[in-house]
N, CA, C and O atoms as a CHARMM CRD file, in Angstrom:
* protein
*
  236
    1    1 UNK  N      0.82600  -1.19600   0.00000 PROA 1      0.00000
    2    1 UNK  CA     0.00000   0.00000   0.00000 PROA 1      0.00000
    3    1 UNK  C      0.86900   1.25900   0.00000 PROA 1      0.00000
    4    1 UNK  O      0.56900   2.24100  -0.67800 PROA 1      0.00000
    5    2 UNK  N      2.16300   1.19100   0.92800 PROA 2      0.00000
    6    2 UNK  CA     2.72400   2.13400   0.97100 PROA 2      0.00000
    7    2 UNK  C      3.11000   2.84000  -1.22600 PROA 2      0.00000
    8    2 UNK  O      2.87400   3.90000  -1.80600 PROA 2      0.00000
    9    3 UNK  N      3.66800   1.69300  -1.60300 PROA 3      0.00000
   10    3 UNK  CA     4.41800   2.07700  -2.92900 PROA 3      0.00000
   11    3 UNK  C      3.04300   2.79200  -3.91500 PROA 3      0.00000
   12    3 UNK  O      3.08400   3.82400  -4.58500 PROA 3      0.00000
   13    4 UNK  N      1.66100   1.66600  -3.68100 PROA 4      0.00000
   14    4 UNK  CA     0.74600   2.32100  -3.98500 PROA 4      0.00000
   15    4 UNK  C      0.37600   3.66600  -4.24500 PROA 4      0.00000
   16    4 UNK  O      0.26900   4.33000  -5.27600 PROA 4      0.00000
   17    5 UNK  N      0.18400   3.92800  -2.84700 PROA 5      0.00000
   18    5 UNK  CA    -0.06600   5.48900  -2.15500 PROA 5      0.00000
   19    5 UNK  C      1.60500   6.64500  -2.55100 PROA 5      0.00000
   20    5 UNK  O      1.59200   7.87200  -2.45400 PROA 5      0.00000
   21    6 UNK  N      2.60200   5.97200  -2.89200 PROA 6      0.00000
   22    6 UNK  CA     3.81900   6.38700  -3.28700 PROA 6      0.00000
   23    6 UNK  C      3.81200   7.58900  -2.04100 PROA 6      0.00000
   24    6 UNK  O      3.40500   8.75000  -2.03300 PROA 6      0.00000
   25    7 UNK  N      4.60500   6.53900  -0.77400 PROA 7      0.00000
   26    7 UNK  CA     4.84300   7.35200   0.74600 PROA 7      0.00000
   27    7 UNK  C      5.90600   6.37200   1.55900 PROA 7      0.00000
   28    7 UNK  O      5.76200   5.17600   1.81100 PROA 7      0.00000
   29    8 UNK  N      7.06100   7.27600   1.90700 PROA 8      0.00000
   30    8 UNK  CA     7.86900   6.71100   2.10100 PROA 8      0.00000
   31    8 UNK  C      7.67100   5.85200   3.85500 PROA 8      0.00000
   32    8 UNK  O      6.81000   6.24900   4.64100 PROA 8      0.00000
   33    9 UNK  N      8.67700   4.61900   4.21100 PROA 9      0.00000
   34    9 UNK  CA     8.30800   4.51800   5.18300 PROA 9      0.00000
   35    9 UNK  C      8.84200   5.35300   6.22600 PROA 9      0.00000
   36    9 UNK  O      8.36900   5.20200   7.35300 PROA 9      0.00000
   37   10 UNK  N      9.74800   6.21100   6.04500 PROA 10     0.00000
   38   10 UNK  CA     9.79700   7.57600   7.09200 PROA 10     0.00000
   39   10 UNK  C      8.55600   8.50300   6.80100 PROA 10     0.00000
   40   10 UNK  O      8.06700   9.06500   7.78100 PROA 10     0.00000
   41   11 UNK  N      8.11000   8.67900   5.82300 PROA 11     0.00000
   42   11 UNK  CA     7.16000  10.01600   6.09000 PROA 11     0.00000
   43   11 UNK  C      5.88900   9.05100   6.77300 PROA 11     0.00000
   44   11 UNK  O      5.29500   9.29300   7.82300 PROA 11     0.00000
   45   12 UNK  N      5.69500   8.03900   5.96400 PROA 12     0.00000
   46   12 UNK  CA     4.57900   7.48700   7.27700 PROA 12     0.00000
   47   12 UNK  C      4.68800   7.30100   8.22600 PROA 12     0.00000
   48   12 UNK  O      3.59400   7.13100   8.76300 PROA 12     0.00000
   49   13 UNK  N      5.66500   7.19700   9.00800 PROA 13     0.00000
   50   13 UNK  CA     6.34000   6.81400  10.16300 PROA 13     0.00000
   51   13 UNK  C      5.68700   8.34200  10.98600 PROA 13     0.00000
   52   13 UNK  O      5.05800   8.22700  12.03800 PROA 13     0.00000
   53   14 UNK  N      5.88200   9.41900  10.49000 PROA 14     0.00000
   54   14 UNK  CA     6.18600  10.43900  10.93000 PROA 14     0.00000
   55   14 UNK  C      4.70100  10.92700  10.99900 PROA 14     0.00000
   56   14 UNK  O      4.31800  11.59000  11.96200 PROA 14     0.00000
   57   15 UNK  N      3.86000  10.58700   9.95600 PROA 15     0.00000
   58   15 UNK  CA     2.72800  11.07300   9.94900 PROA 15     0.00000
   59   15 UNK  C      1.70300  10.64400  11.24300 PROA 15     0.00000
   60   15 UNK  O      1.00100  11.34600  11.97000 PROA 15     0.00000
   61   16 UNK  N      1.92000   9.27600  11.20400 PROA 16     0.00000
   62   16 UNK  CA     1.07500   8.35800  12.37300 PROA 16     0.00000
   63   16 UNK  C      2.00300   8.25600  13.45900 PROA 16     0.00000
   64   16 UNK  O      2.05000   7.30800  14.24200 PROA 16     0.00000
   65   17 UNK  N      2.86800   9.44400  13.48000 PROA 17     0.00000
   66   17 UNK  CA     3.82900   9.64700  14.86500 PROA 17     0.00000
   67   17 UNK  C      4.26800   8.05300  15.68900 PROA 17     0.00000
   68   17 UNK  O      4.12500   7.80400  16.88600 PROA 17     0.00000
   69   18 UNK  N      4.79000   7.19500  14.68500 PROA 18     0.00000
   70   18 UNK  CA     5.63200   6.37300  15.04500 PROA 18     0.00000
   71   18 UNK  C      7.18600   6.09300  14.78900 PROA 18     0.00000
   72   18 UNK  O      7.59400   6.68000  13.78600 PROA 18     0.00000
   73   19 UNK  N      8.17000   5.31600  15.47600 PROA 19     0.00000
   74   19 UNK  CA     9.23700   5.46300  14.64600 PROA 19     0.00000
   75   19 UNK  C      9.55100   4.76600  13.49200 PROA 19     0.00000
   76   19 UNK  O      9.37500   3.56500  13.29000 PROA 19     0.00000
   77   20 UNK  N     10.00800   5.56200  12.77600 PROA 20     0.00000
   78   20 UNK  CA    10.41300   3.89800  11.86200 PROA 20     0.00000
   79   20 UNK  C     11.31900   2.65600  12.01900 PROA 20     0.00000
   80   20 UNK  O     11.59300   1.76000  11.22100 PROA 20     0.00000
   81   21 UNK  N     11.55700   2.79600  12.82000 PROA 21     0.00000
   82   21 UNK  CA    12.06000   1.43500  13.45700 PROA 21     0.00000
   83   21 UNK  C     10.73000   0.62500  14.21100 PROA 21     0.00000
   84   21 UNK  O     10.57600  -0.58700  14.05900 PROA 21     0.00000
   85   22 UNK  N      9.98000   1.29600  14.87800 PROA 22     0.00000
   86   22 UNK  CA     8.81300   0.36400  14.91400 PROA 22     0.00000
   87   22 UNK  C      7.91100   0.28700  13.64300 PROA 22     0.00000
   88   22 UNK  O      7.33000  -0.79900  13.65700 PROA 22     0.00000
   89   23 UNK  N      7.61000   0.95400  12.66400 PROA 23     0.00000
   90   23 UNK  CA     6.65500   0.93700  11.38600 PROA 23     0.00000
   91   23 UNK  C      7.30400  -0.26700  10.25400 PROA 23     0.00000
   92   23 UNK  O      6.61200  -0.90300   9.45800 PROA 23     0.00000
   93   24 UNK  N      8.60100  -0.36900  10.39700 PROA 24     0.00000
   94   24 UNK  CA     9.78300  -1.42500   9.85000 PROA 24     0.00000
   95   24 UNK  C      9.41100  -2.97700  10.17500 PROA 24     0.00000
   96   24 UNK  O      9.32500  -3.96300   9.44200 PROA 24     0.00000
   97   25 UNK  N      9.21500  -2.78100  11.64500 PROA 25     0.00000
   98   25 UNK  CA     8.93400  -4.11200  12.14100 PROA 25     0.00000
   99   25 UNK  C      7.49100  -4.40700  11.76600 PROA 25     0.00000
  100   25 UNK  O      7.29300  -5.51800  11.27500 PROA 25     0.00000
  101   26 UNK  N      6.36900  -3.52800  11.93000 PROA 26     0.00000
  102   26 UNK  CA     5.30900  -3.72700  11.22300 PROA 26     0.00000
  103   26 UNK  C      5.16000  -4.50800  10.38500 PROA 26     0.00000
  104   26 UNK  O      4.64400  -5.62100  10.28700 PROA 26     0.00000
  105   27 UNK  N      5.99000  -3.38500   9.35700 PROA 27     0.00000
  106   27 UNK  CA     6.15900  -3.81600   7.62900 PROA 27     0.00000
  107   27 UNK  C      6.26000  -4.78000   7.00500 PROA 27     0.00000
  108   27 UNK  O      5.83100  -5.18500   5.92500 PROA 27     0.00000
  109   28 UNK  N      7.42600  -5.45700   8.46000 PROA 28     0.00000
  110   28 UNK  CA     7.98800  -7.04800   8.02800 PROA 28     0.00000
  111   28 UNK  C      7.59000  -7.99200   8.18400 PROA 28     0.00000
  112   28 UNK  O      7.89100  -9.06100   7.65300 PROA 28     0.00000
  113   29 UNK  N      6.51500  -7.65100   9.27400 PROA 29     0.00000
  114   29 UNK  CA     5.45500  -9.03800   9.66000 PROA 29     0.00000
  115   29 UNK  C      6.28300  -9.68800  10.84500 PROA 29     0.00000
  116   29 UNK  O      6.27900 -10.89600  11.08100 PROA 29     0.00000
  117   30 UNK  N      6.91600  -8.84200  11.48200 PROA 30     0.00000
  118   30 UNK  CA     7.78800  -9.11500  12.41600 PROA 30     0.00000
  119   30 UNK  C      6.94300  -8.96300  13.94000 PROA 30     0.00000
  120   30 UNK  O      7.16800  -9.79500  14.81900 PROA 30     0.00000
  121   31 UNK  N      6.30100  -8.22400  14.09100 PROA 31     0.00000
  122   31 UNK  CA     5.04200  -7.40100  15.22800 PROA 31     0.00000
  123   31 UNK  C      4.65500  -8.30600  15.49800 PROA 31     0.00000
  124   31 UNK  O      4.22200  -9.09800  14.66100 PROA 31     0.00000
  125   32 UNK  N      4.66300  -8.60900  17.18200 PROA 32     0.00000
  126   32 UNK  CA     3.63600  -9.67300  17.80500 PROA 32     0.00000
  127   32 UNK  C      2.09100  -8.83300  17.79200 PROA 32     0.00000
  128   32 UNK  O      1.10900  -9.55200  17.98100 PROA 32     0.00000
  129   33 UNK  N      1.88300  -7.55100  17.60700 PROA 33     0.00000
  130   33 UNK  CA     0.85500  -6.70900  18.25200 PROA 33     0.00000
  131   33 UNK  C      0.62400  -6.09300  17.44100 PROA 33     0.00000
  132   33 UNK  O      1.16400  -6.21700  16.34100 PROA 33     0.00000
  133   34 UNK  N     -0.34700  -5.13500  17.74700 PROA 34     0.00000
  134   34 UNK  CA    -0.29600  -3.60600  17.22900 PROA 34     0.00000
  135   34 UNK  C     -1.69000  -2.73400  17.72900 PROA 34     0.00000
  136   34 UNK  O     -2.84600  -3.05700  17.45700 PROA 34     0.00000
  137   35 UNK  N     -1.31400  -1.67900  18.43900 PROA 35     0.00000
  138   35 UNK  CA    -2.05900  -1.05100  18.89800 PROA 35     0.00000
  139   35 UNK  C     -3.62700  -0.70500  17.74100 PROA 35     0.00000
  140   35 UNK  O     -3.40500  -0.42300  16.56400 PROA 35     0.00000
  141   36 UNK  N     -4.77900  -0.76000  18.14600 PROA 36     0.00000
  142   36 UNK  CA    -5.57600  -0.64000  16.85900 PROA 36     0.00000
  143   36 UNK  C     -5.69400   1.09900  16.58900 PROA 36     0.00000
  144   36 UNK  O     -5.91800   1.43700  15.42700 PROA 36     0.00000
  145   37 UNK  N     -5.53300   2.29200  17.73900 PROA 37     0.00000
  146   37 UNK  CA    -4.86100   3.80700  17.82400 PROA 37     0.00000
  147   37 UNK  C     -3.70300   3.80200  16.27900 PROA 37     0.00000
  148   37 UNK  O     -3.56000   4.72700  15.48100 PROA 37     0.00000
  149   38 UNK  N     -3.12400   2.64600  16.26600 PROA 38     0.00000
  150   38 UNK  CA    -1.93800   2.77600  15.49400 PROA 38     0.00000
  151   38 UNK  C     -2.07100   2.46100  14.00700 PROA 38     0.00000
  152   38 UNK  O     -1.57900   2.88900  12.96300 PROA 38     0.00000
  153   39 UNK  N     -3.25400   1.20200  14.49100 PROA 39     0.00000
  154   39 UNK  CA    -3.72900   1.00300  12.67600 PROA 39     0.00000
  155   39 UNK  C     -4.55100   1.46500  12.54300 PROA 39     0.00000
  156   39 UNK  O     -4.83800   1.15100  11.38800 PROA 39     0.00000
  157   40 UNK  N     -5.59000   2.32700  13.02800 PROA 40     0.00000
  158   40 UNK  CA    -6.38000   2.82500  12.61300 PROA 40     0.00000
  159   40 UNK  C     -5.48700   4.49000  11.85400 PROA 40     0.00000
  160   40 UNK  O     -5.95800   4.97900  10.82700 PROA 40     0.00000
  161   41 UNK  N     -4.20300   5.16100  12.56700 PROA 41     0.00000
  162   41 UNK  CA    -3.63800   6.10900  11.87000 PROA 41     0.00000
  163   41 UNK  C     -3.43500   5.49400  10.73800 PROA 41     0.00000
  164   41 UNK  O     -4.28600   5.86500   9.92900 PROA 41     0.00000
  165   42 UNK  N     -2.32700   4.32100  10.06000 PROA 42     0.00000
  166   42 UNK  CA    -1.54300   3.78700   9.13300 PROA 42     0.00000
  167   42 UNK  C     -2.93700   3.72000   8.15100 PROA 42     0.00000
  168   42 UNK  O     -2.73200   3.98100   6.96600 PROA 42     0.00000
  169   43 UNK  N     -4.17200   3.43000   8.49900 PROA 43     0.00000
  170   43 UNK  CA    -5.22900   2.95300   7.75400 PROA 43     0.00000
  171   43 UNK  C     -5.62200   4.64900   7.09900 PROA 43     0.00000
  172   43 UNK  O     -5.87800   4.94200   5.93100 PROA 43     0.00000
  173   44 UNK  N     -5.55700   5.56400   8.30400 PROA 44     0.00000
  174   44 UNK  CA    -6.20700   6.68200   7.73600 PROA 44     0.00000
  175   44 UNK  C     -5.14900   7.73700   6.29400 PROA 44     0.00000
  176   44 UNK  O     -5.40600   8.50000   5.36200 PROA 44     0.00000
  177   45 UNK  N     -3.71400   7.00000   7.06800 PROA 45     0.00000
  178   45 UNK  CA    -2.78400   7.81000   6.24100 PROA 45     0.00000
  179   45 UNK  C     -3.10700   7.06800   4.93000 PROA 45     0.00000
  180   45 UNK  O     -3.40400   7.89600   4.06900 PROA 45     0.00000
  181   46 UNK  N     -3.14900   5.95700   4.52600 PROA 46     0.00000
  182   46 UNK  CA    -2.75500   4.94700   3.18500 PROA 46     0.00000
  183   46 UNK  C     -4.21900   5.34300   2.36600 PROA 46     0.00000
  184   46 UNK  O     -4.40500   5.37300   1.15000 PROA 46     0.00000
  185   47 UNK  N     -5.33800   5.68200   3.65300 PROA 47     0.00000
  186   47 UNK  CA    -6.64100   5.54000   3.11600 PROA 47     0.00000
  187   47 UNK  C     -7.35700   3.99600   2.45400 PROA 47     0.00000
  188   47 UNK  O     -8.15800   3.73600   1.55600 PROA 47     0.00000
  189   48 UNK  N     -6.70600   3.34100   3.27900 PROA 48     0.00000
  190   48 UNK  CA    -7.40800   1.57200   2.81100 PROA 48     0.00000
  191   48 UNK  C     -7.69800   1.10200   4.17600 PROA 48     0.00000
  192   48 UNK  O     -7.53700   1.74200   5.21500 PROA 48     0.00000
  193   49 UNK  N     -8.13700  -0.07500   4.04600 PROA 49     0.00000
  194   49 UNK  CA    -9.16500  -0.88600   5.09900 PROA 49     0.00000
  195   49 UNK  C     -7.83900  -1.90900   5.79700 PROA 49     0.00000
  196   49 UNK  O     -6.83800  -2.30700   5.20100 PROA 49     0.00000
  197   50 UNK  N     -8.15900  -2.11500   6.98600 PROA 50     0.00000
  198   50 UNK  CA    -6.77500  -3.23400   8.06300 PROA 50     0.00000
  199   50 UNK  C     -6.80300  -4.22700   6.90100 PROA 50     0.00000
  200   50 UNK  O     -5.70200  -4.47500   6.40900 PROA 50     0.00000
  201   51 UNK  N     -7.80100  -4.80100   6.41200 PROA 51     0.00000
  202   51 UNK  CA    -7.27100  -5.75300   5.48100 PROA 51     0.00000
  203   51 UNK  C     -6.86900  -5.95000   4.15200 PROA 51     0.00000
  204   51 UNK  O     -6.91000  -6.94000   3.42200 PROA 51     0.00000
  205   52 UNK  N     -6.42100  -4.65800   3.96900 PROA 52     0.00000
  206   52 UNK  CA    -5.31100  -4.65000   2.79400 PROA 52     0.00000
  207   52 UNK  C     -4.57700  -4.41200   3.13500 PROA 52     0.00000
  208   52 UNK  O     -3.98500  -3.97000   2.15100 PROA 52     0.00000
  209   53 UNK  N     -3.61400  -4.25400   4.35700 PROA 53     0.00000
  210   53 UNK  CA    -2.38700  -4.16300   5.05400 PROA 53     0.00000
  211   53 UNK  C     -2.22600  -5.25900   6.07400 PROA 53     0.00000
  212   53 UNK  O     -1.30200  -5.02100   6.85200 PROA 53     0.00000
  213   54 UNK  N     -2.87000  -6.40800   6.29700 PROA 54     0.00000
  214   54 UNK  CA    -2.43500  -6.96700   7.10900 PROA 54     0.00000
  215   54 UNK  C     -3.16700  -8.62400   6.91300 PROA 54     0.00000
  216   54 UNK  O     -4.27200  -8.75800   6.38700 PROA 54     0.00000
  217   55 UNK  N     -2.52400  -9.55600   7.31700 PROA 55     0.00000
  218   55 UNK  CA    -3.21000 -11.17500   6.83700 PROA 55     0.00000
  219   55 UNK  C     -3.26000 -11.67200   8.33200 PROA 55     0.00000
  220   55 UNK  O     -2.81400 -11.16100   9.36000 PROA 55     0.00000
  221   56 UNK  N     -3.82100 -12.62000   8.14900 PROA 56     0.00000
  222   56 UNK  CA    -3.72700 -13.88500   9.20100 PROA 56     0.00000
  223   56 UNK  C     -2.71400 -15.43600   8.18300 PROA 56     0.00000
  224   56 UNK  O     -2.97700 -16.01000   7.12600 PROA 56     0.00000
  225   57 UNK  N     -1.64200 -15.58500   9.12500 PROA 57     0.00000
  226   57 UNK  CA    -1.08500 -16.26000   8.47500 PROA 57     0.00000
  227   57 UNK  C     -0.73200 -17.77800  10.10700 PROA 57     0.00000
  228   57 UNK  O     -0.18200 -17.65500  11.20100 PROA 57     0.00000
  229   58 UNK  N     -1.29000 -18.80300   9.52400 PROA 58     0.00000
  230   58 UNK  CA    -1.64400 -19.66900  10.59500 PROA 58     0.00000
  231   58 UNK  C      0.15600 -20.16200  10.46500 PROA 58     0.00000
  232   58 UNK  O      0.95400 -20.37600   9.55200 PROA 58     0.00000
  233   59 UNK  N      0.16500 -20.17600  12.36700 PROA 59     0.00000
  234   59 UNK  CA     1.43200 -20.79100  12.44900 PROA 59     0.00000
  235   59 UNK  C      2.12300 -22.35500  12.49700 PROA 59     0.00000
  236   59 UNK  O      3.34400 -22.48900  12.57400 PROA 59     0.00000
């Protein structure tokens, strides 16, 4: 979504006042969590729905 929306992951980082070192780990599917305060910013910045940014992937 990000390349989509053509937004870097520092300026999103910055927009939804996170660091990019945490928006990185996001990115990577690395995140045990995520605040929904946090996806609901990332959702408002990209302008798409949690589930075009994010899966359920069974372990």
């Amino acid at each position: 979504m990000m390349a989509k929306r053509k937004i870097s992951l520092g300026e999103l980082a910055e927009r939804v006042d996170i660091t990019p070192a945490n928006l990185s780990i996001l990115k990577t599917g690395k995140a045990k969590a995520i605040r929904f305060s946090t996806l609901e910013a990332i959702c408002r910045e990209l302008e798409c729905q949690p589930g075009d940014i994010i899966e359920y992937r069974k372990n």
